[in-house]
N, CA, C and O atoms as a GROMACS GRO file, in nm:
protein
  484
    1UNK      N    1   0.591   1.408  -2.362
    1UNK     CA    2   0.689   1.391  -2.257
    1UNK      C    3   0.618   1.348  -2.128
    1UNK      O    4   0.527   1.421  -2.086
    2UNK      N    5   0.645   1.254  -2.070
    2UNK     CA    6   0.649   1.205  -1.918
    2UNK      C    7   0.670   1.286  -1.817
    2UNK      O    8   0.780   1.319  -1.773
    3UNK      N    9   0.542   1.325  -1.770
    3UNK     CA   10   0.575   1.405  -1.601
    3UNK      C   11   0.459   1.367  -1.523
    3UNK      O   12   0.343   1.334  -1.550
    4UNK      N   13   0.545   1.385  -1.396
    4UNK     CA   14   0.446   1.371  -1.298
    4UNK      C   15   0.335   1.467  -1.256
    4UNK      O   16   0.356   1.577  -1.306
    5UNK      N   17   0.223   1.463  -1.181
    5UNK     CA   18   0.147   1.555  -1.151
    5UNK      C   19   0.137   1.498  -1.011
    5UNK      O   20   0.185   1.388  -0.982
    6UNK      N   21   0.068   1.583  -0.918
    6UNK     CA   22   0.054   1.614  -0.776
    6UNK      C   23  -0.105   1.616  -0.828
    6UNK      O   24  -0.180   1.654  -0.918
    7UNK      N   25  -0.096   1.526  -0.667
    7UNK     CA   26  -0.274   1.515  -0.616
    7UNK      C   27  -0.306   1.528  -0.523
    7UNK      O   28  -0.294   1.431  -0.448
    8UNK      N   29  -0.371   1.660  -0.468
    8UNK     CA   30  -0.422   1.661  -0.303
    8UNK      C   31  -0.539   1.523  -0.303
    8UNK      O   32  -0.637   1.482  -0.365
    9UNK      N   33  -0.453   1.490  -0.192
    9UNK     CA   34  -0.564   1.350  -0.116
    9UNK      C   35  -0.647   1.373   0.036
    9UNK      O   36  -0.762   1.348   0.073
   10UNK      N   37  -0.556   1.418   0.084
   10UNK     CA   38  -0.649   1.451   0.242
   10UNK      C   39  -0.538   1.534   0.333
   10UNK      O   40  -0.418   1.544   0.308
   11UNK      N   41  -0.596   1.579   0.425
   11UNK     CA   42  -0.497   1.591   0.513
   11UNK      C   43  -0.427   1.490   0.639
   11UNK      O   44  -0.452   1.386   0.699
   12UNK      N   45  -0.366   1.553   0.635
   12UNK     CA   46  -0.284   1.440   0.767
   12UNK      C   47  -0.366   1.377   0.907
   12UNK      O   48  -0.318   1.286   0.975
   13UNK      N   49  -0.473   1.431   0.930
   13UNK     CA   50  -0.516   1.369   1.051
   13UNK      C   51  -0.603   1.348   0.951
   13UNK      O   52  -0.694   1.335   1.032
   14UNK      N   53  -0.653   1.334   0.855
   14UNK     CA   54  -0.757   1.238   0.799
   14UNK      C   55  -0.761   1.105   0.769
   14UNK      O   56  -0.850   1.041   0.714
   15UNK      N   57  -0.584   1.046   0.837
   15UNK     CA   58  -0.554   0.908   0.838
   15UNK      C   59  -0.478   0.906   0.922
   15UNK      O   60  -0.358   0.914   0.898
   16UNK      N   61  -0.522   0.897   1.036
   16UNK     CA   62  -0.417   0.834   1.129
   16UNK      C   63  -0.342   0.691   1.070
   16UNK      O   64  -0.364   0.627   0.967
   17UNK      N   65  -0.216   0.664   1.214
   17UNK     CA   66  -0.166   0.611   1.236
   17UNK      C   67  -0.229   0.450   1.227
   17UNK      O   68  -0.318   0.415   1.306
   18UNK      N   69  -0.190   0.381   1.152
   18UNK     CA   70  -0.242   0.260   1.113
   18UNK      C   71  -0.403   0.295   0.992
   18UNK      O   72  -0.499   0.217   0.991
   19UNK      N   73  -0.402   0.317   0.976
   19UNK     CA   74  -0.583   0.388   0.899
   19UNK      C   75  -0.505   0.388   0.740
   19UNK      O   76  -0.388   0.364   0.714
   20UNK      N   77  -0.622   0.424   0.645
   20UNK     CA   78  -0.659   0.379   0.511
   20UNK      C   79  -0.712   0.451   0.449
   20UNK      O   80  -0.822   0.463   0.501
   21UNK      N   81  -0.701   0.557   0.301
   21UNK     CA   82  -0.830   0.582   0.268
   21UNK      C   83  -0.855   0.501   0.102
   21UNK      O   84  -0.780   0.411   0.067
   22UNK      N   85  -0.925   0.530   0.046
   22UNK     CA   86  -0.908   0.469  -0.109
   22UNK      C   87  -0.976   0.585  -0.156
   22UNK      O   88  -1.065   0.651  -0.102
   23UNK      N   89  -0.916   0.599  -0.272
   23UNK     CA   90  -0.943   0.777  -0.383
   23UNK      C   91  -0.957   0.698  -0.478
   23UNK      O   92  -0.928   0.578  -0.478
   24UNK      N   93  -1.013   0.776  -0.584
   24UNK     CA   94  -0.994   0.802  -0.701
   24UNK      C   95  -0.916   0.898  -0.791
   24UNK      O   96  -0.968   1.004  -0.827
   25UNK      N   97  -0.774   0.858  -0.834
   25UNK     CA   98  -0.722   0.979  -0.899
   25UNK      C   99  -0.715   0.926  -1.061
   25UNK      O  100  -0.672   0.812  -1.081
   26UNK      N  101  -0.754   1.005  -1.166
   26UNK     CA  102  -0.713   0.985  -1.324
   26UNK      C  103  -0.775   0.837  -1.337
   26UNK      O  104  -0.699   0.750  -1.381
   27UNK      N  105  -0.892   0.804  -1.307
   27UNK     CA  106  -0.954   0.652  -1.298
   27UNK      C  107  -0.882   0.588  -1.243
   27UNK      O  108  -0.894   0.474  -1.286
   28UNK      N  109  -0.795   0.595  -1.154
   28UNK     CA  110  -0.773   0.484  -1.084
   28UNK      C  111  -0.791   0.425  -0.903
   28UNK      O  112  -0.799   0.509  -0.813
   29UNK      N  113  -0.793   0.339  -0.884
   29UNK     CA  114  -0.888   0.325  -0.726
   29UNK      C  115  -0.708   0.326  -0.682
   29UNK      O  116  -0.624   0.280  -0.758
   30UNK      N  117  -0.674   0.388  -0.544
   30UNK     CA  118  -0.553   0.425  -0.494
   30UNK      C  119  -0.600   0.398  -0.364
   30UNK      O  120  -0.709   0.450  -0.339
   31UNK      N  121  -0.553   0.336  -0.282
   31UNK     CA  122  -0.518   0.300  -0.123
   31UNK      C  123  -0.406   0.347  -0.063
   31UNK      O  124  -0.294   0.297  -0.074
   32UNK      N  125  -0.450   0.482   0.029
   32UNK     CA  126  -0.361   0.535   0.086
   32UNK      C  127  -0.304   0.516   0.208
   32UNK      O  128  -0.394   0.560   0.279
   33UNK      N  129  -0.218   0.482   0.283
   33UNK     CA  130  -0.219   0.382   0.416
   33UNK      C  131  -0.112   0.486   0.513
   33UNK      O  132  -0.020   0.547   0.461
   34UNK      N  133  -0.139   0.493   0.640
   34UNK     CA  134  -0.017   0.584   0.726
   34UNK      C  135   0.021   0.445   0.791
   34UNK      O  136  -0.047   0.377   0.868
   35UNK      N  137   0.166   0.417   0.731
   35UNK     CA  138   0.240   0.305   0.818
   35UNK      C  139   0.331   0.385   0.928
   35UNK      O  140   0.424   0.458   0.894
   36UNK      N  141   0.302   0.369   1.030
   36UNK     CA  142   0.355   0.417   1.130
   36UNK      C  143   0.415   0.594   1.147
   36UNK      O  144   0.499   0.665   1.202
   37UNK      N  145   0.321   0.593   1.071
   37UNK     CA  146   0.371   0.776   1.068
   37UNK      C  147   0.430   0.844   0.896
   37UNK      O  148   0.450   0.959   0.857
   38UNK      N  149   0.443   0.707   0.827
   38UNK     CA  150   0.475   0.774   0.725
   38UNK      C  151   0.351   0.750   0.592
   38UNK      O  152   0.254   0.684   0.626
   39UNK      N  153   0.353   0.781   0.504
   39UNK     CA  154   0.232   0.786   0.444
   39UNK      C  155   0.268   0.729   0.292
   39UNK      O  156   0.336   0.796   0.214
   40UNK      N  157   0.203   0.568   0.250
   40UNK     CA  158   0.224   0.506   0.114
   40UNK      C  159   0.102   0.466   0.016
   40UNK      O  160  -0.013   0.467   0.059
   41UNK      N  161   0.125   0.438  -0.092
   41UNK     CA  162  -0.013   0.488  -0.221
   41UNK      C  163  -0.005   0.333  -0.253
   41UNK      O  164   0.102   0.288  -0.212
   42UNK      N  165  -0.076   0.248  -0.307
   42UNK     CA  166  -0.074   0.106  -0.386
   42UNK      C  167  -0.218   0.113  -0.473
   42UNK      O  168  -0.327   0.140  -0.423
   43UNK      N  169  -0.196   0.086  -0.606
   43UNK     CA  170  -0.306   0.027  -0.676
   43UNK      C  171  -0.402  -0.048  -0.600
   43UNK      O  172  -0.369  -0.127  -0.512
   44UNK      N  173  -0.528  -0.023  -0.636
   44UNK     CA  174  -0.632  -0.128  -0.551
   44UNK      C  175  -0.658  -0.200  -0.633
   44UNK      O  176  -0.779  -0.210  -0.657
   45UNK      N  177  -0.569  -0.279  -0.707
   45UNK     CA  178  -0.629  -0.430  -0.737
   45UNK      C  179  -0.486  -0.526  -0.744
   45UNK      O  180  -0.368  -0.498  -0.767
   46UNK      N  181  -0.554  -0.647  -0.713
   46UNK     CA  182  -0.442  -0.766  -0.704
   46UNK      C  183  -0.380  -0.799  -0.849
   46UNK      O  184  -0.464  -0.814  -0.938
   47UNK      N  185  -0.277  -0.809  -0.877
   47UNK     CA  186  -0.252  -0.855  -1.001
   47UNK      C  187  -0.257  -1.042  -0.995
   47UNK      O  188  -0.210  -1.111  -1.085
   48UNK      N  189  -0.321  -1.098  -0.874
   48UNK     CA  190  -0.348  -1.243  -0.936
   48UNK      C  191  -0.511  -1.278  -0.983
   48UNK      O  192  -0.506  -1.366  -1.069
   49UNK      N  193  -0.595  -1.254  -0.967
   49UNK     CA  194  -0.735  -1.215  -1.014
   49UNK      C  195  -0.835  -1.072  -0.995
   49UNK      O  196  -0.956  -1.067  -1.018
   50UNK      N  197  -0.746  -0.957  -0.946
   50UNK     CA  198  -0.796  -0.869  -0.993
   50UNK      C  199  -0.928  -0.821  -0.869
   50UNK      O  200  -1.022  -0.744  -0.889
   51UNK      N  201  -0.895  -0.892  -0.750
   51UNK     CA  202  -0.952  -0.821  -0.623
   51UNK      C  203  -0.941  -0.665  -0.615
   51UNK      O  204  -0.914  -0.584  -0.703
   52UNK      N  205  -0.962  -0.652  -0.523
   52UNK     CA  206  -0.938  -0.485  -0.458
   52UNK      C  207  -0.893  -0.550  -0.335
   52UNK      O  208  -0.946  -0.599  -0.236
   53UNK      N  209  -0.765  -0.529  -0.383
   53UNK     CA  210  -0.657  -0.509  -0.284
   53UNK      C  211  -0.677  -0.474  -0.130
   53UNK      O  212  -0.668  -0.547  -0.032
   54UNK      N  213  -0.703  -0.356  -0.142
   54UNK     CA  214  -0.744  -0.239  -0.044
   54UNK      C  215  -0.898  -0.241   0.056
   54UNK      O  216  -0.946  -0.146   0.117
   55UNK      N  217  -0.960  -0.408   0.047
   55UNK     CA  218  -1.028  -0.441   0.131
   55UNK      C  219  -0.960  -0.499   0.200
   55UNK      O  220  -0.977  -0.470   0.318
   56UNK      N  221  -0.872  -0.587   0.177
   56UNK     CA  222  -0.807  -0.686   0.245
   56UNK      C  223  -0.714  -0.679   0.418
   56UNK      O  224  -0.639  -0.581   0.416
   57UNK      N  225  -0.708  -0.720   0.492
   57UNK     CA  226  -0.655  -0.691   0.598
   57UNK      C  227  -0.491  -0.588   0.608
   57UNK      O  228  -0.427  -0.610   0.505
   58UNK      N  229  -0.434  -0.515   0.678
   58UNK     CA  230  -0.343  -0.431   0.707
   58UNK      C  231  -0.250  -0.540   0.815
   58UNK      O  232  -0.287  -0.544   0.932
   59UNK      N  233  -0.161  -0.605   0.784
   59UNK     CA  234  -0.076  -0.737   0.891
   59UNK      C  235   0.050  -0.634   0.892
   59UNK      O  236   0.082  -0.519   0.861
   60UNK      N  237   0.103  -0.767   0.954
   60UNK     CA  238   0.225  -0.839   0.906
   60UNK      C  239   0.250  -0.980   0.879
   60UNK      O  240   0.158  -1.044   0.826
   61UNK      N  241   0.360  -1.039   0.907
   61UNK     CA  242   0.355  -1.142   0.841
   61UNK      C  243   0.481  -1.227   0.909
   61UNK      O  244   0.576  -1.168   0.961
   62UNK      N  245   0.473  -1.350   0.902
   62UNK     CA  246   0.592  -1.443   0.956
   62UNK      C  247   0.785  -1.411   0.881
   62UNK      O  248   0.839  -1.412   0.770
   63UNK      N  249   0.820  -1.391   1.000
   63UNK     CA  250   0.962  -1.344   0.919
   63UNK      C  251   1.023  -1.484   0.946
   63UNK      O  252   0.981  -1.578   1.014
   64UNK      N  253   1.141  -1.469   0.870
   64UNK     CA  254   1.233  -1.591   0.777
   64UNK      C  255   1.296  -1.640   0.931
   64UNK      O  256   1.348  -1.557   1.006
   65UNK      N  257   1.287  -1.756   0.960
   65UNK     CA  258   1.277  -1.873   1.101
   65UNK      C  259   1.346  -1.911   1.119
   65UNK      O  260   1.451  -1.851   1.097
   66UNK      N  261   1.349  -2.048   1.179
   66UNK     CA  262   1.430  -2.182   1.225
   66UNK      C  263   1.323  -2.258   1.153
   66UNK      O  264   1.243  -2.194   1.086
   67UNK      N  265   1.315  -2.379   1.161
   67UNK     CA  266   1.236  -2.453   1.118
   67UNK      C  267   1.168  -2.480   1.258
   67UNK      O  268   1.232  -2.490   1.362
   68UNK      N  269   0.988  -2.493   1.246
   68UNK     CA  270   0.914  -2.480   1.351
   68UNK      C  271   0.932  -2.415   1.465
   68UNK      O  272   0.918  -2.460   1.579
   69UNK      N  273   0.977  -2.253   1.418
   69UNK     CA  274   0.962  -2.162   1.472
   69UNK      C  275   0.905  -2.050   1.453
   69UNK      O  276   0.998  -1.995   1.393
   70UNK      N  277   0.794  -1.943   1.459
   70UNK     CA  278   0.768  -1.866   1.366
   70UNK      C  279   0.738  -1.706   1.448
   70UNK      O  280   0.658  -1.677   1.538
   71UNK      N  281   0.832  -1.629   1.380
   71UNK     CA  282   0.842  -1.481   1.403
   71UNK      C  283   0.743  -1.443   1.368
   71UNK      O  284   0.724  -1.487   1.255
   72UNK      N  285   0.614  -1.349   1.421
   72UNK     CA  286   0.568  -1.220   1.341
   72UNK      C  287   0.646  -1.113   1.303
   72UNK      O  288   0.753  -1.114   1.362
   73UNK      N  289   0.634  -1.030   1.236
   73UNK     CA  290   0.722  -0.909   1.224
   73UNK      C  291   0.651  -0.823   1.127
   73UNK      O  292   0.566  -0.871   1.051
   74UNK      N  293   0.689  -0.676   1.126
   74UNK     CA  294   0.627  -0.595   0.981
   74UNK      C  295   0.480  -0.565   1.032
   74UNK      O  296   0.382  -0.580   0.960
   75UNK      N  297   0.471  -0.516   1.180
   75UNK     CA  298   0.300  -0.536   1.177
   75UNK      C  299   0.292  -0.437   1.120
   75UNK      O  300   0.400  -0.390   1.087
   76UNK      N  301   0.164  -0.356   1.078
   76UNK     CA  302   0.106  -0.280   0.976
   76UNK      C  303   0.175  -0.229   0.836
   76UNK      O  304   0.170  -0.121   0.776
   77UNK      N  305   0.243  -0.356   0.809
   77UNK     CA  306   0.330  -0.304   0.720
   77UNK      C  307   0.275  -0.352   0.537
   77UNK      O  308   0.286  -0.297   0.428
   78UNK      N  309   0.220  -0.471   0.581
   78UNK     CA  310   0.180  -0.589   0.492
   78UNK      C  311  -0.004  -0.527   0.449
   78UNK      O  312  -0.090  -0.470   0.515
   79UNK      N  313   0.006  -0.578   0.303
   79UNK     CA  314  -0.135  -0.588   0.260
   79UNK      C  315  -0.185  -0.744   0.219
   79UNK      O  316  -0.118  -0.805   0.136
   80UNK      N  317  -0.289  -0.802   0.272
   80UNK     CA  318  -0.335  -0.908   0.216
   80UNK      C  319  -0.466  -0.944   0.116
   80UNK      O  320  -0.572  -0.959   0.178
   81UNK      N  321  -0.471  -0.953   0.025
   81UNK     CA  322  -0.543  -0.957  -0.111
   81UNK      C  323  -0.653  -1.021   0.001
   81UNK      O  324  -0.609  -1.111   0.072
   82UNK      N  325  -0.776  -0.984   0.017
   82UNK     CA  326  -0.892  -1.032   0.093
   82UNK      C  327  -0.957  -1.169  -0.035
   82UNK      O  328  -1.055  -1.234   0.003
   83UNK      N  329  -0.918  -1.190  -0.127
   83UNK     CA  330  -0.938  -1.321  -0.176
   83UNK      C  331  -0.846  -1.450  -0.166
   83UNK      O  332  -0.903  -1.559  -0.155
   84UNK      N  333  -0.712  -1.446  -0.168
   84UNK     CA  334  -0.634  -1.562  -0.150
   84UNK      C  335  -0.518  -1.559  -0.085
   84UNK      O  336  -0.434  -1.647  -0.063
   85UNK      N  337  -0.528  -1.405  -0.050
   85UNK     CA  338  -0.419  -1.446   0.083
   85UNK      C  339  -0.278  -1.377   0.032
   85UNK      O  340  -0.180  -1.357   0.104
   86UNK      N  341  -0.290  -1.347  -0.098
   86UNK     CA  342  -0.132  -1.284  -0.148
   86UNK      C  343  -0.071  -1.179  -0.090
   86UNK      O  344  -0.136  -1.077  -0.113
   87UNK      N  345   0.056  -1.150  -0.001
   87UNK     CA  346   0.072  -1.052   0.050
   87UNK      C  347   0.151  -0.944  -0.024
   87UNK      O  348   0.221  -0.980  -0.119
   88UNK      N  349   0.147  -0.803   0.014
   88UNK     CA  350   0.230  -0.711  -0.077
   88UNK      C  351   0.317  -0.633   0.066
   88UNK      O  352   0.279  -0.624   0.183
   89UNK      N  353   0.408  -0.597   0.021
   89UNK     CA  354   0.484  -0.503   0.117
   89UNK      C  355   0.462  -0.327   0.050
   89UNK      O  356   0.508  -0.276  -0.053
   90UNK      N  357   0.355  -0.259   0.178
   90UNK     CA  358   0.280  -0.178   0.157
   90UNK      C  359   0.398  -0.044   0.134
   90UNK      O  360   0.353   0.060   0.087
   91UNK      N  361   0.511  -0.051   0.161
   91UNK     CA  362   0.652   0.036   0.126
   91UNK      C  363   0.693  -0.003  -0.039
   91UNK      O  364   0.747   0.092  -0.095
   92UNK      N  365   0.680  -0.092  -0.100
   92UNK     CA  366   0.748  -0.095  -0.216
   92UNK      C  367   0.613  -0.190  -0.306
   92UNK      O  368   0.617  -0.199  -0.429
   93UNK      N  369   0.543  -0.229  -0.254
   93UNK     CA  370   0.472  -0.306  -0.338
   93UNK      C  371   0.471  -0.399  -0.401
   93UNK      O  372   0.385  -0.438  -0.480
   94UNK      N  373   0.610  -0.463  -0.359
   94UNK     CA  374   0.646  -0.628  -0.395
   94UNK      C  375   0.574  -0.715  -0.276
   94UNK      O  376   0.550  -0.706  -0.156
   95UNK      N  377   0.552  -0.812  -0.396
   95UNK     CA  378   0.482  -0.966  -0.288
   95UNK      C  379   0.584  -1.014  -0.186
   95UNK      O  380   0.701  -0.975  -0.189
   96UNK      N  381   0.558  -1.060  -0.137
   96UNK     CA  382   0.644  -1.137  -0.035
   96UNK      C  383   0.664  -1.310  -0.076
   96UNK      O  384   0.691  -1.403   0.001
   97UNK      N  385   0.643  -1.312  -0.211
   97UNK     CA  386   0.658  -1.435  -0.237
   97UNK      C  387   0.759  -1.457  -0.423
   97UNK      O  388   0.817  -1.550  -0.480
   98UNK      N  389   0.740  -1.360  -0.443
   98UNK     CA  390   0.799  -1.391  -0.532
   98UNK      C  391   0.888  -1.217  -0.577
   98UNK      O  392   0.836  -1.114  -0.533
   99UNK      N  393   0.971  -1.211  -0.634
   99UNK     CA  394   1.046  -1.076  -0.725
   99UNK      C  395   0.972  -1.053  -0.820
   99UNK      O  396   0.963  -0.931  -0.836
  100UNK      N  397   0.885  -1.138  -0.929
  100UNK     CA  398   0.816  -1.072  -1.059
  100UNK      C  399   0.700  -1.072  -1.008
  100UNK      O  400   0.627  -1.139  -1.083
  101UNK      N  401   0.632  -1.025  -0.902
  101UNK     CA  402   0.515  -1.021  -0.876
  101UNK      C  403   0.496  -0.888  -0.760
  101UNK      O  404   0.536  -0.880  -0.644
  102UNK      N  405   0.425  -0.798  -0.838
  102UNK     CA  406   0.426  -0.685  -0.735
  102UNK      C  407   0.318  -0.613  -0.748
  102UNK      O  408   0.250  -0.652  -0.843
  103UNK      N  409   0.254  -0.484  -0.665
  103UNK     CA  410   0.131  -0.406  -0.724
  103UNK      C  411   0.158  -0.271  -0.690
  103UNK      O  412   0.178  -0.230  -0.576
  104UNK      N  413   0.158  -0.192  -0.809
  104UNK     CA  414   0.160  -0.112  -0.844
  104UNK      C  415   0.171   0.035  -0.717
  104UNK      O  416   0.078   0.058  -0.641
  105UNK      N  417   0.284   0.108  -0.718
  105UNK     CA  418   0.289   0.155  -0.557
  105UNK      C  419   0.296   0.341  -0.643
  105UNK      O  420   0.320   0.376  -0.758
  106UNK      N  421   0.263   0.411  -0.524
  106UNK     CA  422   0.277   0.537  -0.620
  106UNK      C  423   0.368   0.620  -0.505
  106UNK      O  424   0.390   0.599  -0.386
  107UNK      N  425   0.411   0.723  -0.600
  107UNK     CA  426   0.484   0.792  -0.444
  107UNK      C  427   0.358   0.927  -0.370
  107UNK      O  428   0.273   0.983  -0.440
  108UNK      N  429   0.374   0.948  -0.249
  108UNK     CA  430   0.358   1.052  -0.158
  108UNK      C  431   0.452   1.125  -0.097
  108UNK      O  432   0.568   1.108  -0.059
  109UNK      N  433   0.351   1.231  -0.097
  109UNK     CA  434   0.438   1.390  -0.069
  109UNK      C  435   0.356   1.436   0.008
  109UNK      O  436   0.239   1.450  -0.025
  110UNK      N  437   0.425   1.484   0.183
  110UNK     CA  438   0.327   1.557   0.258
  110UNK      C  439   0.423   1.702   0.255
  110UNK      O  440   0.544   1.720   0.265
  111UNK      N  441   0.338   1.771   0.241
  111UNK     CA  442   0.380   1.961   0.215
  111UNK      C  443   0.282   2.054   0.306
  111UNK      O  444   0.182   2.090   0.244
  112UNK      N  445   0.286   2.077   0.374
  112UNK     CA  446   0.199   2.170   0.491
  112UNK      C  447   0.058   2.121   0.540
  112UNK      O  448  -0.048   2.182   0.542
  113UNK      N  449   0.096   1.965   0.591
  113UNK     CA  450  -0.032   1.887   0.619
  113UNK      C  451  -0.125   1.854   0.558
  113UNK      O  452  -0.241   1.832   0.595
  114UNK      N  453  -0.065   1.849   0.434
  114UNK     CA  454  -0.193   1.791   0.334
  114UNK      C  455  -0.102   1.655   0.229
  114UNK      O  456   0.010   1.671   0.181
  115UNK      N  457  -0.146   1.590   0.222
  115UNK     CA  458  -0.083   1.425   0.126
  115UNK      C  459  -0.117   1.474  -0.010
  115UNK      O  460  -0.218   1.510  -0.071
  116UNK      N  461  -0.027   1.464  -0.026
  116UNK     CA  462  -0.041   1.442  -0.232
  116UNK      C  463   0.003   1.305  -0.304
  116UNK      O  464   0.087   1.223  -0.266
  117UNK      N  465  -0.059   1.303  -0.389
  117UNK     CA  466  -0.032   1.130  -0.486
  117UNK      C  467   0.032   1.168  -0.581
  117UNK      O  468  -0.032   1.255  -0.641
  118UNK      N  469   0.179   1.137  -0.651
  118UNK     CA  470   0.229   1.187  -0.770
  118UNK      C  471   0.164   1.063  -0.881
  118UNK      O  472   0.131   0.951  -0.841
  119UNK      N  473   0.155   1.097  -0.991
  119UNK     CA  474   0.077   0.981  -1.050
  119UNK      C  475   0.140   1.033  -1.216
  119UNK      O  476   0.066   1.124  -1.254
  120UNK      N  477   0.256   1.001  -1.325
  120UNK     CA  478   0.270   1.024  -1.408
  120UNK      C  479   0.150   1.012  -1.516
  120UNK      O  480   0.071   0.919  -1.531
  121UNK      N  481   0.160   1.141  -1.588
  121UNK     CA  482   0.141   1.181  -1.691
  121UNK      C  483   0.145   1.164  -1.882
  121UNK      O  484   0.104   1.256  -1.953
   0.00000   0.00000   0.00000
């Protein structure tokens, strides 16, 4: 049967606001990120050649325009694959370019100042 398990990761001031850490839970490399106060998990590798994710810059990214006009928006929201540029939305873990293309997101749980990674079983 399928269940989840809980993973102490750090405590809460061990990542501020905009900050990063990368764990290891059950072999896998996990990038933990505080977007603006709230706290999200993503696989550290790209599903287009298999980078680590989780070097790559913390953005945002150009929101939907006029033609030759261009919004930033989403700052620290975005992950960019430090090899080609692929972006992920660090809340759900979909690309920003396509629907069948996404990386792997896990949930977090903060419970008396400490982050946990749920990671099924």
């Amino acid at each position: 049967m399928w269940q989840l398990a809980l993973y102490e990761i750090a405590k809460v001031q061990d990542i501020p606001t905009g900050a990063n850490i990368v764990v290891e839970v059950e072999g896998r490399s996990i990038g933990v990120y505080n977007v603006h106060g709230t706290f999200y998990a993503v696989h550290n590798y790209c599903p287009h050649q298999g980078a680590e994710l989780c070097k790559g810059p913390v953005c945002g990214t150009n929101l939907e325009s006029n033609v030759y006009e261009f919004i930033y928006g989403r700052d620290q929201e975005i992950i960019r694959c430090p090899w080609h540029g692929w972006e992920f939305d660090l809340k759900t873990g979909k690309s920003l370019f396509s629907e069948k293309v996404r990386v792997r997101s896990y949930p977090v749980e903060v419970t008396d100042n400490i982050i946990y990674l749920s990671i099924g079983k």
